[in-house]
C-alpha positions as CSV (number, residue, x, y, z in Angstrom):
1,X,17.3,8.3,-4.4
2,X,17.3,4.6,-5.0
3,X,15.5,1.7,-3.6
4,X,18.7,0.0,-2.2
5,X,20.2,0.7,1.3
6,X,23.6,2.2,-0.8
7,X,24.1,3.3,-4.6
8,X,26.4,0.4,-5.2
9,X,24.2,-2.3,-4.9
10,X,22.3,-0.6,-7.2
11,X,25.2,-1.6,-10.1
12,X,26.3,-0.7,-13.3
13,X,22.5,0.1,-14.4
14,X,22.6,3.1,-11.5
15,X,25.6,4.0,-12.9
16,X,24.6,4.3,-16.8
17,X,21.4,6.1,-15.8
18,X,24.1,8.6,-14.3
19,X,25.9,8.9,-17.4
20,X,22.4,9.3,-19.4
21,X,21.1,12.1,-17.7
22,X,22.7,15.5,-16.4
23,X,23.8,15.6,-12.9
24,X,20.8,17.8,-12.1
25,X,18.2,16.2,-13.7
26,X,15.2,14.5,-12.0
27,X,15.0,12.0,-14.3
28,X,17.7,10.5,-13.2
29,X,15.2,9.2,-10.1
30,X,12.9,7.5,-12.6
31,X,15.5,5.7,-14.3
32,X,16.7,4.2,-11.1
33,X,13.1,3.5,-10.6
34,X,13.3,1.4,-14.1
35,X,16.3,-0.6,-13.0
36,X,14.7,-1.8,-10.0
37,X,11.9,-2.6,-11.8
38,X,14.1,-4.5,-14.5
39,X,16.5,-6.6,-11.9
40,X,15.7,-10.4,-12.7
41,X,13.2,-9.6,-15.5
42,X,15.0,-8.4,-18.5
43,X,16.0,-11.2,-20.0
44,X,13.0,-12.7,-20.0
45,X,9.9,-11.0,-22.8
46,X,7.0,-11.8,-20.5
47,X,8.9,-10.9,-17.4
48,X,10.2,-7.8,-19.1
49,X,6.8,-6.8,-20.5
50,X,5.9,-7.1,-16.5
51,X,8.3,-4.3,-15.8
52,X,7.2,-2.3,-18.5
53,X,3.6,-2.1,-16.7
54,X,5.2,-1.4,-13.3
55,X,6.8,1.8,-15.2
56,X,3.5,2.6,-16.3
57,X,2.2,2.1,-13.1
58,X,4.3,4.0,-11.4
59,X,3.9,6.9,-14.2
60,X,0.3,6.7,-13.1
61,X,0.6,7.6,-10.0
62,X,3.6,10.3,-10.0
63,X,1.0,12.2,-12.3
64,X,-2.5,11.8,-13.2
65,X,-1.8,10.8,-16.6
66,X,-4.5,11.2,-19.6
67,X,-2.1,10.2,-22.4
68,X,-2.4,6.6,-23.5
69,X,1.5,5.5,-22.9
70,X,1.1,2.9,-25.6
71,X,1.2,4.7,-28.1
72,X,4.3,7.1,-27.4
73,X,6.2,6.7,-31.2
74,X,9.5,7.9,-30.3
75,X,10.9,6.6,-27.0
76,X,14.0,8.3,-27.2
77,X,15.9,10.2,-24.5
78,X,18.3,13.2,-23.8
79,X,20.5,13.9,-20.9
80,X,18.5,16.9,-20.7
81,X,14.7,15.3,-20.8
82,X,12.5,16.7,-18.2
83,X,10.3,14.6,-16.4
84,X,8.0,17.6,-16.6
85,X,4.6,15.2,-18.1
86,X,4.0,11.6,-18.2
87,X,5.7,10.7,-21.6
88,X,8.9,11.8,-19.9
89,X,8.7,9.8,-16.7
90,X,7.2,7.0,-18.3
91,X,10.7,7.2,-21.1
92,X,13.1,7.7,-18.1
93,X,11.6,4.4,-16.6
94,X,12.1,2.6,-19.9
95,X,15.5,4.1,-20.2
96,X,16.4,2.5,-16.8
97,X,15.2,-0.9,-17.8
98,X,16.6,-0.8,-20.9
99,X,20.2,-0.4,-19.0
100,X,19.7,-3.8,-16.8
101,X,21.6,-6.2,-18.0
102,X,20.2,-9.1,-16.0
């Protein structure tokens, strides 16, 4: 479930990526995956753009992706998003990073 050896450490990003998303939605896991890629970067753009890719990246290889993730218009969410294709899991991640605060 999260990178960190408990939840808390993961902070108040873990927690809003619990409040964004249903209790049993997957995507919950890809937002946690965003705020670890966020922790220390956010604040800075280049950094930040740097966690953007690792999102991408990571979309990549959860599922051979075809779609050019660039050019996704409308990077909104819902509690009840599936991460069922790669435009999903790659707006979870963002969702996640867009939560850090530092």
């Amino acid at each position: 479930m999260s990178s960190y050896p408990s939840f808390e450490e993961g902070g108040i990003c873990y927690i809003a990526c619990e409040e964004l998303f249903e209790y049993y939605n997957n995507s919950r896991f890809y937002c946690y995956r965003g705020c670890d890629f966020a922790k220390g970067r956010v604040n800075v753009p280049k950094l930040r753009k740097e966690a953007e890719s690792m999102c991408k990246r990571m979309t990549a290889e959860a599922m051979e992706t075809q779609v050019d993730l660039d050019k996704i218009k409308d990077l909104r969410v819902s509690p009840f998003l599936d991460p069922d294709c790669p435009e999903n899991i790659y707006k979870a991640c963002l969702s996640g990073i867009r939560r850090q605060r530092w």
